[in-house]
C-alpha positions in Angstrom: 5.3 0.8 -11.4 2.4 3.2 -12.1 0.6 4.5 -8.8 -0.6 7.9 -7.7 0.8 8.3 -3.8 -1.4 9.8 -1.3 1.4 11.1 0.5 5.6 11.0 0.4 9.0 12.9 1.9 12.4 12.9 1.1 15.3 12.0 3.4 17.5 14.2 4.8 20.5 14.0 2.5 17.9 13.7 -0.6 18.5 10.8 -1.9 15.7 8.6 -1.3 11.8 9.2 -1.4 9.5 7.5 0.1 5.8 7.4 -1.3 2.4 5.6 0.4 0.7 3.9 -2.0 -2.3 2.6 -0.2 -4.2 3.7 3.3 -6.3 2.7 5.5 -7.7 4.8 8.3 -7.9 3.6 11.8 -8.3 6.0 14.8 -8.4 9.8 14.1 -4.7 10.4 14.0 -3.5 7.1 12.9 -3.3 4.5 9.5 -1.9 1.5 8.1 -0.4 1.3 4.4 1.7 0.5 1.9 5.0 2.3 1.6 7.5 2.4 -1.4 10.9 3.9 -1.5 12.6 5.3 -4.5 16.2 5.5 -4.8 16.9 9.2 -6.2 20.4 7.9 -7.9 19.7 4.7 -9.5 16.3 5.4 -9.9 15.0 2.2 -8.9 12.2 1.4 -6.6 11.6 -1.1 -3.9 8.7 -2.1 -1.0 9.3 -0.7 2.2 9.8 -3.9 4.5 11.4 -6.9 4.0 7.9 -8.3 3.3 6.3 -5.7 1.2 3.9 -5.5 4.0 0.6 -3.4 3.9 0.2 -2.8 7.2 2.8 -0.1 8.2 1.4 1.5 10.8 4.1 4.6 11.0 7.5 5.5 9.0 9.9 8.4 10.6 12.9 10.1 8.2 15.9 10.4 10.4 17.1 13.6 10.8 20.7 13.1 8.9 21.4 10.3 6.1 18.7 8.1 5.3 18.1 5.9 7.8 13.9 5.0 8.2 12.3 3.6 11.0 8.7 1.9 11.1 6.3 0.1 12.6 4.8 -2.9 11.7 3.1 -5.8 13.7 3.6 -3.3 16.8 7.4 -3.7 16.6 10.1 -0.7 15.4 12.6 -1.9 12.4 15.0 0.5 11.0 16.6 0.1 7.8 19.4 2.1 5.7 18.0 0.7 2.5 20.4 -1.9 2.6 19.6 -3.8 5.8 16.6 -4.3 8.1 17.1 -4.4 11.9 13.9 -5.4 13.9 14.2 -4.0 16.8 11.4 -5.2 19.0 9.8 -8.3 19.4 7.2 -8.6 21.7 4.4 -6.1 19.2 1.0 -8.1 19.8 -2.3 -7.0 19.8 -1.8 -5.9 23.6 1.5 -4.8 23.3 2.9 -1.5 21.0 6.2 -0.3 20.3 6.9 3.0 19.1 2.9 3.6 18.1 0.1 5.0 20.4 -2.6 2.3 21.2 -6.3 3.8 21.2 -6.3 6.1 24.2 -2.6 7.3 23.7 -3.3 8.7 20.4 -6.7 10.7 21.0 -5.8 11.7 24.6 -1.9 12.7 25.4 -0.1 12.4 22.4 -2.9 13.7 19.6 -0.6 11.3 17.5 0.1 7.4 16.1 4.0 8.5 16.9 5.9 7.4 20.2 9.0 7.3 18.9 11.4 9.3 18.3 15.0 9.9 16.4 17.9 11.1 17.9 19.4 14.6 16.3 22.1 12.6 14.8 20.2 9.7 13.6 22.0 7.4 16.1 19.6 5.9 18.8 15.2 6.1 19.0 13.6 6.7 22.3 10.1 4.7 22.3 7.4 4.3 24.5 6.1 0.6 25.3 2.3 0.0 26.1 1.0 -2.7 27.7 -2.4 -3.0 27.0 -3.2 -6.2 28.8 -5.1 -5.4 31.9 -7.2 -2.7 29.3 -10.9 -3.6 28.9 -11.7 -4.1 25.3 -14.7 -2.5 24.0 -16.8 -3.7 20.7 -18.4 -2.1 18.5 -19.8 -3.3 15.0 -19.7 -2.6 11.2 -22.7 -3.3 9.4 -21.8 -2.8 5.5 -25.2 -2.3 5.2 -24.2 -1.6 1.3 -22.9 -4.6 1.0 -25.6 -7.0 0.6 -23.3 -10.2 0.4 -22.8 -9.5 4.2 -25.2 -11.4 6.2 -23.5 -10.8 9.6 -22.0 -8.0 10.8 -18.3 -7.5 11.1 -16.8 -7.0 15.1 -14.5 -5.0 15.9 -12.5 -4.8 18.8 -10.3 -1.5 20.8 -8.6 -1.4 24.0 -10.4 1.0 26.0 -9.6 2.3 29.8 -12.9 3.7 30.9 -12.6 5.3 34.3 -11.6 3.7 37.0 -10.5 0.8 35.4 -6.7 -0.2 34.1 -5.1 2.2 32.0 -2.0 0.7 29.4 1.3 0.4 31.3 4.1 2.5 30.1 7.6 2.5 30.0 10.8 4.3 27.6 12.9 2.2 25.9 15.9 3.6 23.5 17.9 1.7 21.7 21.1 2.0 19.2 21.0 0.5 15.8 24.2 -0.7 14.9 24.3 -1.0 11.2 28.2 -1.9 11.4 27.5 -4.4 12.8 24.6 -6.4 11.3 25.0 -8.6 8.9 24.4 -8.6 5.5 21.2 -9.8 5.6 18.0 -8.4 7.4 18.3 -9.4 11.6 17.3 -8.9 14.6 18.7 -6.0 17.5 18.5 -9.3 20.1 21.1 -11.6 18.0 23.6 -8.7 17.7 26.1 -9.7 20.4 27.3 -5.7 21.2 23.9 -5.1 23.9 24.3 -1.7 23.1 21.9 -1.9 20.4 19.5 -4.0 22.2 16.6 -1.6 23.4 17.2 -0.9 27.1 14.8 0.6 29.2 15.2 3.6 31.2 14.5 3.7 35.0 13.1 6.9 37.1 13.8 8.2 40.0 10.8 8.5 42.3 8.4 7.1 39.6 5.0 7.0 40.6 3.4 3.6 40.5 3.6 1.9 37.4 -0.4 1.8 37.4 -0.5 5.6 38.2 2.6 6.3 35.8 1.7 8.6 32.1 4.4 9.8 30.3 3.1 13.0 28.5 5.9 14.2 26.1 9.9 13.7 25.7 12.3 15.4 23.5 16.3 15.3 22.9 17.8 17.7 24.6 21.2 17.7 22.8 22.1 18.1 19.1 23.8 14.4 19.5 21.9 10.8 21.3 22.8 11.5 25.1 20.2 12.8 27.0 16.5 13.6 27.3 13.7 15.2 28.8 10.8 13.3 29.7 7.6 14.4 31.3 5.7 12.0 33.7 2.5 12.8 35.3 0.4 11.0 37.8 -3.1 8.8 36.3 -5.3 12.0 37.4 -2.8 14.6 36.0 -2.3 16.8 38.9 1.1 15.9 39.5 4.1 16.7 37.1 7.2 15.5 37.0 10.2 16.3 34.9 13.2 13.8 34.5 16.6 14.7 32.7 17.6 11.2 31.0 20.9 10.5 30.4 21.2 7.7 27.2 24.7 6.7 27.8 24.6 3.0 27.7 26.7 2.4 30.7 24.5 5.3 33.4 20.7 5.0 31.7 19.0 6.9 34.1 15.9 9.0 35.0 16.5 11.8 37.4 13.9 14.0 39.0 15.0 17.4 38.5 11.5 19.3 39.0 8.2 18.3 39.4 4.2 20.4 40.5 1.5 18.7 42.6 -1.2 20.9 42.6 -2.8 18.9 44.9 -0.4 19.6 47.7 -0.8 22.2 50.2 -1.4 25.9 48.5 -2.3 24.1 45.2 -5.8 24.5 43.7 -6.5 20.8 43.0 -7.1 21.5 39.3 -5.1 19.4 36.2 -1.8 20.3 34.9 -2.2 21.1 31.0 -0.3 18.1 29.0 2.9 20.2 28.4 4.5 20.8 24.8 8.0 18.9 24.1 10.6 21.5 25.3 13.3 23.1 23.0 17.0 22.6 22.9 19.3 25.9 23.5 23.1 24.4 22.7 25.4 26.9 24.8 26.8 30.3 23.9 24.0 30.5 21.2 23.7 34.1 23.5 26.8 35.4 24.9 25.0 35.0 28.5 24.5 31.8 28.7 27.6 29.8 28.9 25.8 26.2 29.7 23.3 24.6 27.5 19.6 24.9 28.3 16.1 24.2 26.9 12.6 26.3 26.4 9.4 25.4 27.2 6.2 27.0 27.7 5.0 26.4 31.8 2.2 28.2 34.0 3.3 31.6 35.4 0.2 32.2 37.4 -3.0 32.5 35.2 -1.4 32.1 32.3 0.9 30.2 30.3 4.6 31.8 29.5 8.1 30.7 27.3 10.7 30.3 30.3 14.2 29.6 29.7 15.8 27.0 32.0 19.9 26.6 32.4 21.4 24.3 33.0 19.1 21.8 32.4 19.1 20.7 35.5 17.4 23.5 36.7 13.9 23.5 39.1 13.4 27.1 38.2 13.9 29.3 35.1 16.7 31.1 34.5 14.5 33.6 32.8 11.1 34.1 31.7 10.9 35.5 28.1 7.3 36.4 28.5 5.0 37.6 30.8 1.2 39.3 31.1 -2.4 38.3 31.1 -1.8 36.5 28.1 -0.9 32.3 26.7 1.9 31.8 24.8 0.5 29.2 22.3 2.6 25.8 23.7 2.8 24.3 20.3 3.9 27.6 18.0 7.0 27.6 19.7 10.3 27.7 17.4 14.2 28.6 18.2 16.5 30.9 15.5 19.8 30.0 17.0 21.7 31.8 14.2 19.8 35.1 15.3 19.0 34.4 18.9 15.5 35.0 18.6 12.7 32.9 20.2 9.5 33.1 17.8 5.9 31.9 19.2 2.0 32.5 18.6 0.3 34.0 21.4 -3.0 35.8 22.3 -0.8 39.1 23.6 -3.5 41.0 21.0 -6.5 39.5 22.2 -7.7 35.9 23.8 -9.2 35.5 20.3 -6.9 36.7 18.3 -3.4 34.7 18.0 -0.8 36.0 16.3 3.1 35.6 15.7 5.3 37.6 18.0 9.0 37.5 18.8 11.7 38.1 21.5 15.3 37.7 21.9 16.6 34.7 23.9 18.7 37.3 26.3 15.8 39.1 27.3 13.8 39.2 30.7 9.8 39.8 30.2 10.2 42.3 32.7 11.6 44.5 30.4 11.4 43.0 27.0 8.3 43.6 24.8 7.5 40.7 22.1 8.1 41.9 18.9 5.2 41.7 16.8 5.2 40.0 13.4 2.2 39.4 12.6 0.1 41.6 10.3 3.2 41.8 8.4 4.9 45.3 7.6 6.1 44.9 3.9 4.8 47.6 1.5 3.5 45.2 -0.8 2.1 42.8 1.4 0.3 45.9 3.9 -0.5 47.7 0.5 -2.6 44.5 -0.7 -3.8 43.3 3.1 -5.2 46.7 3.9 -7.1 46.5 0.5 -9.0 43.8 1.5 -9.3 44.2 5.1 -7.8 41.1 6.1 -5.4 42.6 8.4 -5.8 42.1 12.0 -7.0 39.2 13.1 -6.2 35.7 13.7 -2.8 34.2 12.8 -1.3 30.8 13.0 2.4 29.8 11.9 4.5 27.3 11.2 8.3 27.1 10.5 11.0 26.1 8.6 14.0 23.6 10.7 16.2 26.7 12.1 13.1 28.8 12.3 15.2 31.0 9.7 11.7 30.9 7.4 8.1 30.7 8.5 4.9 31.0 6.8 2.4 33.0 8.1 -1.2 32.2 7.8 -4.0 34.5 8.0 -7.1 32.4 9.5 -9.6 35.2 9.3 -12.5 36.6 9.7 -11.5 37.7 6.3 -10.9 35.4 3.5 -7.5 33.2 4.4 -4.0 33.8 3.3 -1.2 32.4 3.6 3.0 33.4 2.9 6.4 33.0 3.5 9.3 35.2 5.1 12.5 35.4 6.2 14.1 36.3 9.1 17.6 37.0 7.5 16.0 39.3 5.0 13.1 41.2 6.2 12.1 42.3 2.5 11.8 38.3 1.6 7.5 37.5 1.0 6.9 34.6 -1.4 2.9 34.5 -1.1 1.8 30.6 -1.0 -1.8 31.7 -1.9 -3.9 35.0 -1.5 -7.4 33.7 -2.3 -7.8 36.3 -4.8 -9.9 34.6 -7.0 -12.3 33.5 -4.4 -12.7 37.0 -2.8 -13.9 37.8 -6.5 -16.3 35.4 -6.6 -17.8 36.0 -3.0 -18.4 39.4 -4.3 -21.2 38.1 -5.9 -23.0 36.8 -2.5 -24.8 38.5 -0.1 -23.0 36.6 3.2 -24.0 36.8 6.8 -21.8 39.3 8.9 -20.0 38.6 12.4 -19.9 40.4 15.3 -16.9 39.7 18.4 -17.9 40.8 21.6 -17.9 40.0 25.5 -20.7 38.8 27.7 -21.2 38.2 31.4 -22.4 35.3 33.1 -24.0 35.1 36.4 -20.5 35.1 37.9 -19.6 38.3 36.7 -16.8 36.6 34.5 -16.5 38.1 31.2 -17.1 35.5 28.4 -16.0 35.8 24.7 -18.7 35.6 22.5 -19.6 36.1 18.6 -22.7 36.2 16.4 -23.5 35.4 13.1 -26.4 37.8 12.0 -28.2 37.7 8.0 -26.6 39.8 5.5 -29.5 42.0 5.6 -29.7 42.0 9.0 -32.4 44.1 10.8 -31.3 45.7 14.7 -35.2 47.5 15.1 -37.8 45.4 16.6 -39.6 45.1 13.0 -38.6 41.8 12.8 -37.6 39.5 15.6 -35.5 36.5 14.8 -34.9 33.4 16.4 -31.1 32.4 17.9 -29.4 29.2 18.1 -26.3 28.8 20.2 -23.6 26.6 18.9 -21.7 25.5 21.5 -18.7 23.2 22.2 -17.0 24.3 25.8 -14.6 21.2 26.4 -12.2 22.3 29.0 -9.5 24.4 27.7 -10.9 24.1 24.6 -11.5 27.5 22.5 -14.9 28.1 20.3 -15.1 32.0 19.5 -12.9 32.0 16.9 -12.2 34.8 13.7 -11.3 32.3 11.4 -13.4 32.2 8.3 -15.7 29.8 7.9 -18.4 28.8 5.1 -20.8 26.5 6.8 -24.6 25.4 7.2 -25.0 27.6 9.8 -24.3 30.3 7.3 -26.8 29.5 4.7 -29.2 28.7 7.6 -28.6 32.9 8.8 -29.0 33.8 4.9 -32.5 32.0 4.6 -34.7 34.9 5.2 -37.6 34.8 2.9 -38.5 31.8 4.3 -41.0 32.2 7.4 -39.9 30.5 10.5 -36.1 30.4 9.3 -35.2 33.8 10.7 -32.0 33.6 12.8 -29.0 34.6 14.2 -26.0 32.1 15.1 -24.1 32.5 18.3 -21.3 31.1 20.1 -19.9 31.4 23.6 -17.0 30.1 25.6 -18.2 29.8 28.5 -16.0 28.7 32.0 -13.4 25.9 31.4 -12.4 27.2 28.4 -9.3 28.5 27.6 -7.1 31.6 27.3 -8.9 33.3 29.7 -6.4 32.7 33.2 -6.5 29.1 34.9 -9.2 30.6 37.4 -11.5 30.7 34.8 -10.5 27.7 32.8 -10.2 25.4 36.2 -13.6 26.5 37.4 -15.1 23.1 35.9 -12.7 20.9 37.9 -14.3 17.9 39.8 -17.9 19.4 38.2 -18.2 18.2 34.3 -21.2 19.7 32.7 -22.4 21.8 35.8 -21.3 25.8 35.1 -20.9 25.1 31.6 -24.5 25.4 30.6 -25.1 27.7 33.0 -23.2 30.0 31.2 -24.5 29.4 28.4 -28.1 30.1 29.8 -27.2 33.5 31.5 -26.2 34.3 27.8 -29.3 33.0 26.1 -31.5 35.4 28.8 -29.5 38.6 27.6 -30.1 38.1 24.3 -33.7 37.1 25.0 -33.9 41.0 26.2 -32.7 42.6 23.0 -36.0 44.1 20.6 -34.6 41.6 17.7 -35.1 38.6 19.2 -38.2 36.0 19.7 -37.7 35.0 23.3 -39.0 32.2 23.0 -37.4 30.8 19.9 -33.5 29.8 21.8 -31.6 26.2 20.6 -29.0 25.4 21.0 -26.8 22.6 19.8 -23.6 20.6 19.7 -21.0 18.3 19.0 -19.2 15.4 21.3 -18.3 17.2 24.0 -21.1 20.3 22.7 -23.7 17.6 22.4 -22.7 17.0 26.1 -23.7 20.2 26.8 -26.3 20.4 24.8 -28.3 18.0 26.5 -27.4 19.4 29.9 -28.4 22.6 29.2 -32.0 20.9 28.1 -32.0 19.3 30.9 -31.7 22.2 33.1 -32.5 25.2 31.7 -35.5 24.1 29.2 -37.4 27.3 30.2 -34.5 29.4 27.7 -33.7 26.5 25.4 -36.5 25.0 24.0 -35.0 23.3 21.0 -31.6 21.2 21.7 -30.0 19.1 19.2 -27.3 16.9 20.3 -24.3 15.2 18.0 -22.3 12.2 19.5 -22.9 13.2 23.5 -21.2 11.9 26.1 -24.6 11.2 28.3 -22.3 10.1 32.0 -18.6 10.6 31.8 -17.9 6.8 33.1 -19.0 5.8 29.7 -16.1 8.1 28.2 -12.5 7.2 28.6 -10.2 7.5 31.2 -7.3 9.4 30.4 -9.6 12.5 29.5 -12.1 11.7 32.0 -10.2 11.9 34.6 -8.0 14.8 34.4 -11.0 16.8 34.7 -12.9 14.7 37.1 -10.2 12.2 38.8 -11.4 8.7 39.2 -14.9 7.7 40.3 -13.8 6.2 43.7 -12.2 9.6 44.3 -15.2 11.7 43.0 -18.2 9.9 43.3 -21.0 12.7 43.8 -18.9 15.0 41.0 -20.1 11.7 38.5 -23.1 11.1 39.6 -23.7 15.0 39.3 -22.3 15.7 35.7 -24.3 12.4 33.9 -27.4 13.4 32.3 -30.6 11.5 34.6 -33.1 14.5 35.1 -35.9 14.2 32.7 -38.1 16.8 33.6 -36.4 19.1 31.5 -36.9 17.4 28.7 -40.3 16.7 29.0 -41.2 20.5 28.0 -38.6 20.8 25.3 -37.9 19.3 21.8 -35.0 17.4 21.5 -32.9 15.8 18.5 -29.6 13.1 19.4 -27.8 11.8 16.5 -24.7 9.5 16.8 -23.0 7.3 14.5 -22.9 3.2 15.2 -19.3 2.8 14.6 -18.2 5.8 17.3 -15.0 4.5 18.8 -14.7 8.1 21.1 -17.8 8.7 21.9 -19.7 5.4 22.1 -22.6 4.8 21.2 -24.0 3.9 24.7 -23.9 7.4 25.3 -27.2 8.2 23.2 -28.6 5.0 23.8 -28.8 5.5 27.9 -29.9 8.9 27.3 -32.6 7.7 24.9 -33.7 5.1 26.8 -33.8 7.3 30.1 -36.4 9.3 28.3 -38.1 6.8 26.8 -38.5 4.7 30.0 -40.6 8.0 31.5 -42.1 8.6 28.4 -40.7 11.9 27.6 -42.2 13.6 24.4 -40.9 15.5 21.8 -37.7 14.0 21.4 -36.1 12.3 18.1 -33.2 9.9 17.5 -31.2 9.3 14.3 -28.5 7.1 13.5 -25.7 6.5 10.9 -24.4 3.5 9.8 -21.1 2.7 10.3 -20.1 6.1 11.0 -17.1 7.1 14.1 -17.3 10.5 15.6 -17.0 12.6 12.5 -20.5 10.9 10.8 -19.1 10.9 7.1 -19.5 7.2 5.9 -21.8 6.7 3.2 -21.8 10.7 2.8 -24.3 10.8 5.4 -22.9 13.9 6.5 -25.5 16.7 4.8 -28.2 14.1 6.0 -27.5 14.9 9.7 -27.6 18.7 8.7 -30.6 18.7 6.5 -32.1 16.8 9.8 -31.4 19.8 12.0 -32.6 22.2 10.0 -36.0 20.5 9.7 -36.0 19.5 13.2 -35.5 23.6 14.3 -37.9 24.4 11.9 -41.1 21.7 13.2 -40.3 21.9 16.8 -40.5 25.5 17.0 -44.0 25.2 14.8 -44.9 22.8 17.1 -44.0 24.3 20.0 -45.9 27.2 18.9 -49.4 25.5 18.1 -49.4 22.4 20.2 -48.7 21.1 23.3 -48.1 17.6 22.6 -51.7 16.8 24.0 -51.5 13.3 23.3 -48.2 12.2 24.5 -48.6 14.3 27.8 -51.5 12.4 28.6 -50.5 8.9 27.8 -50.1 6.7 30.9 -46.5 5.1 30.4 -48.4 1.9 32.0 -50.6 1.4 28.9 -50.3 -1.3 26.6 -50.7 0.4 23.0 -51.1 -2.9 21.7 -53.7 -4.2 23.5 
């Protein structure tokens, strides 16, 4: 069999590999294909399901041997490449086993993957959905390529807009008992030993199964006995943590610590979707004689790596961090054979994240992280300092044990990436240095980027950067035109120093061409994150209110400096950017005259309700909050140029989004705004290569608004009565 795999991994005692052979997208995080497995011994090759089926929707190594579970048809099947056990049955087009359905995968998981392997390789915990009572939303594909297609092509989602039912969840684990299967492939329901039947698992104190999300779970054991689960309420301002025990005679959910923010004392704001928690087996430090687990939780403003023991336990036993700073939830990693807990945080700066480390025995009160990032080698500082690309921001990932981890230099300086070991600190195996590429950018004049802090009308200090021309000029001889790129989703983070080549960057670099003289700048403005939870809370209940705001109070301090037109400010954005985007026309048109708006959300009840909520709760409970944060005040607009583009196949972002905010204007005949739309296209506008359309769009668009801003008023569209028939 001759095929070129798009993607493959190796089982844990290396003896089989398993290859895809054929994908096909569906949501952002999740596929079907064709899998094939190849037998490392015999060197022999075989389909991946009993039926050779395309449409595997996940596949999961377990961590020991070779066992493989997948998902097919909605329903988990494990096999040890001799058998095939299906172990659920009920998978339908409503119903998923051990994969996300639509909202589960963009909005608490950020995966297709609900379940999950034990350490040993003996039992799977998986979540069910129910997807029922979830309203189904269309959308169409046109194949507008495809002339043969007459009609076009429907295509269906479950998807919980606010208010309305979300997918009902519950945990199911289940033992596969390969012993006792038969020969041939089976079912989990005909073997007669229920152990291996999936059986659910019951909490204690649930909330309502209609109010009930579970957020995360993780084995806390290196065996199958028990696990951590975390359970929050629909509108995410209630936490709580259940210690699971899988024993098949006492499966049980018990509440061992939970946080209601809503309760007296509490500030009313969400609870951040926490990271699956680590297992610490006992005596891995000579303090800690019971077993135990780390997670990163809120210590005030910020977030912070806490140790509990036993695991039982409502309160830390110790906190390994603390300071005005996040630990990084998801860069979190345990070297049990050294005792040392390493994690990214923003210790350095909120922009800067880099890789740091502690000993599990310490107490933040005393202990100081230990810094690993720039690294310290002689050859490695020798060849970093050459270049400058020192300090700045770091991400990491590492190797099972945490033993190795490669460090990855994300900018502002060309990227790099390498590998080192904590048992030998002169160990540095570079992955890739970008040499030749910082040759050839020696050749190119490129813009240059500036970090810095600005206030808003709050007095809250707001991390900023700009993107000025390579040959840029400070004096008032030439005043140049700024354009604010702007995303602000809530806990979201936009000023960033890694590198970036972009549009934006040959739009800065255009300078002999007149008009097309401007700087690029960003700002994260309130509700963003690593900047305390006063500051990222601030939007709660109020969508779309402060954020633009912000971003205003910016846009007037840079209309004061000598270099800039003041009256040539954008701005524009991206989903929830475009959201922003269109606010801040809407409500400060007198500092951004030019907005340009990419898959908006137009009135979060047209968004879903997982996200939607958590920021806003439910439109019953917030009614004025919605009504507030939707787009509906056209006067702003009517002074302003504006530019919405969306793709037609947007299953995030819908497309009713732009087409009530169009229509709004359109209905009071608003001027100066344009609409564009692609084909087919989801939130990320690439089918058809569309994509350097949209961008060749904005750069024109910035370019004739501002010229026609600047020499006309619109005469004839500001005098046009809206009752006039044009055709008459």
């Amino acid at each position: 069999m001759a095929f070129t795999p798009e993607w493959w991994s190796v089982s844990a005692d290396w003896e089989y590999m398993l290859f895809n052979v054929k994908m096909e997208r569906q949501w952002r995080h999740s596929a079907k294909g064709t899998y094939v497995v190849y037998n490392t011994r015999e060197r022999t090759m075989i389909p991946l399901g009993s039926a050779g089926s395309n449409a595997v929707q996940r596949v999961e190594w377990a961590p020991t041997g070779h066992r493989l579970q997948f998902v097919r048809d909605n329903n988990i099947f494990v096999t040890d490449m001799m058998r095939e056990i299906q172990i659920t049955e009920d998978g339908s087009d409503s119903v998923s086993n051990g994969v996300a359905d639509w909202v589960y995968e963009e909005e608490v998981l950020g995966s297709s993957a609900s379940g999950l392997w034990s350490p040993d390789g003996e039992a799977v915990a998986f979540l069910r959905l129910d997807d029922t009572k979830v309203p189904v939303f269309q959308f169409q594909m046109f194949h507008p390529q495809n002339r043969s297609a007459l009609y076009p092509e429907n295509i269906e989602v479950r998807y919980p807009s606010p208010g309305t039912p979300n997918p009902l969840v519950s945990l199911f684990v289940c033992r596969p008992d390969f012993g006792g299967a038969s020969a041939q492939n089976s079912k989990a329901s005909d073997n007669p030993d229920t152990r291996t039947h999936p059986q659910q698992i019951s909490f204690e104190s649930p909330f309502a199964p209609e109010d009930t999300i579970i957020v995360s779970m993780a084995w806390l054991t290196d065996h199958s006995d028990r696990l951590i689960v975390h359970v929050m309420n629909r509108v995410q301002d209630h936490l709580k943590v259940y210690m699971v025990s899988t024993n098949p005679k006492q499966l049980s959910g018990r509440l061992v610590r939970q946080r209601n923010t809503a309760s007296a004392g509490g500030d009313g704001a969400w609870i951040e979707i926490p990271s699956p928690p680590i297992y610490v087996p006992p005596n891995t430090v000579a303090n800690l004689t019971t077993d135990g687990y780390l997670e990163v939780v809120e210590n005030g403003e910020y977030m912070h790596l806490a140790l509990f023991s036993p695991p039982e336990a409502a309160q830390p036993v110790r906190w390994l961090t603390s300071g005005n700073y996040d630990v990084v939830s998801n860069r979190v990693a345990l070297d049990r054979k050294a005792a040392l807990v390493r994690f990214l945080s923003t210790q350095q700066s909120s922009i800067q994240p880099a890789l740091y480390q502690v000993a599990l025995n310490s107490n933040s009160t005393g202990a100081v992280p230990h810094a690993l990032s720039p690294p310290t080698l002689k050859s490695a500082s020798a060849r970093l300092n050459a270049r400058g690309a020192r300090h700045g921001s770091y991400d990491a990932s590492f190797s099972a044990g945490a033993s190795f981890y490669m460090l990855s230099y994300k900018g502002p300086r060309l990227p790099w990436q390498a590998v080192y070991s904590s048992a030998d600190p002169g160990f540095e195996f570079v992955l890739n240095d970008n040499a030749n590429a910082e040759h050839e950018l020696a050749a190119f004049n490129l813009p240059t980027t500036e970090f810095f802090e600005i206030a808003n009308d709050a007095g809250d200090m707001m991390n900023a950067m700009a993107m000025y021309p390579p040959d840029f000029d400070r004096s008032a001889r030439k005043k140049y035109g700024v354009l604010f790129f702007v995303y602000g989703g809530p806990n979201s983070q936009h000023v960033s120093q890694a590198f970036s080549l972009d549009w934006m960057g040959a739009l800065v670099s255009q300078q002999d061409v007149p008009g097309m003289q401007w700087i690029v700048v960003r700002v994260d403005a309130r509700g963003t994150g690593h900047k305390g939870r006063r500051f990222r809370s601030a939007v709660n209940r109020r969508l779309g209110v402060i954020e633009p705001a912000d971003q205003a109070a910016a846009a007037r301090h840079f209309q004061t400096l000598p270099y800039v037109n003041p009256h040539r400010i954008a701005i524009w954005g991206w989903s929830y950017g475009g959201y922003v985007t269109a606010r801040a026309v809407e409500h400060h048109s007198d500092v951004f005259r030019v907005g340009m708006a990419v898959a908006p959300v137009s009135d979060w009840r047209f968004y879903d309700s997982i996200y939607t909520e958590r920021y806003m709760k439910t439109p019953l409970m917030n009614p004025d909050g919605y009504a507030a944060s939707a787009v509906s005040n056209v006067s702003g607009f009517a002074g302003a140029r504006f530019l919405v583009q969306h793709g037609t196949a947007d299953d995030n972002v819908h497309m009713k989004n732009t087409l009530a905010l169009t229509t709004l204007l359109q209905t009071n005949n608003v001027p100066g705004f344009e609409m564009a739309l692609y084909a087919d296209s989801d939130h990320s506008i690439y089918t058809y290569g569309v994509r350097p359309a949209l961008y060749a769009r904005m750069v024109n668009f910035l370019f004739r608004s501002f010229h026609e801003l600047e020499n006309s008023e619109f005469s004839y569209w500001a005098h046009t009565d809206p009752n006039d028939d044009a055709s008459s």
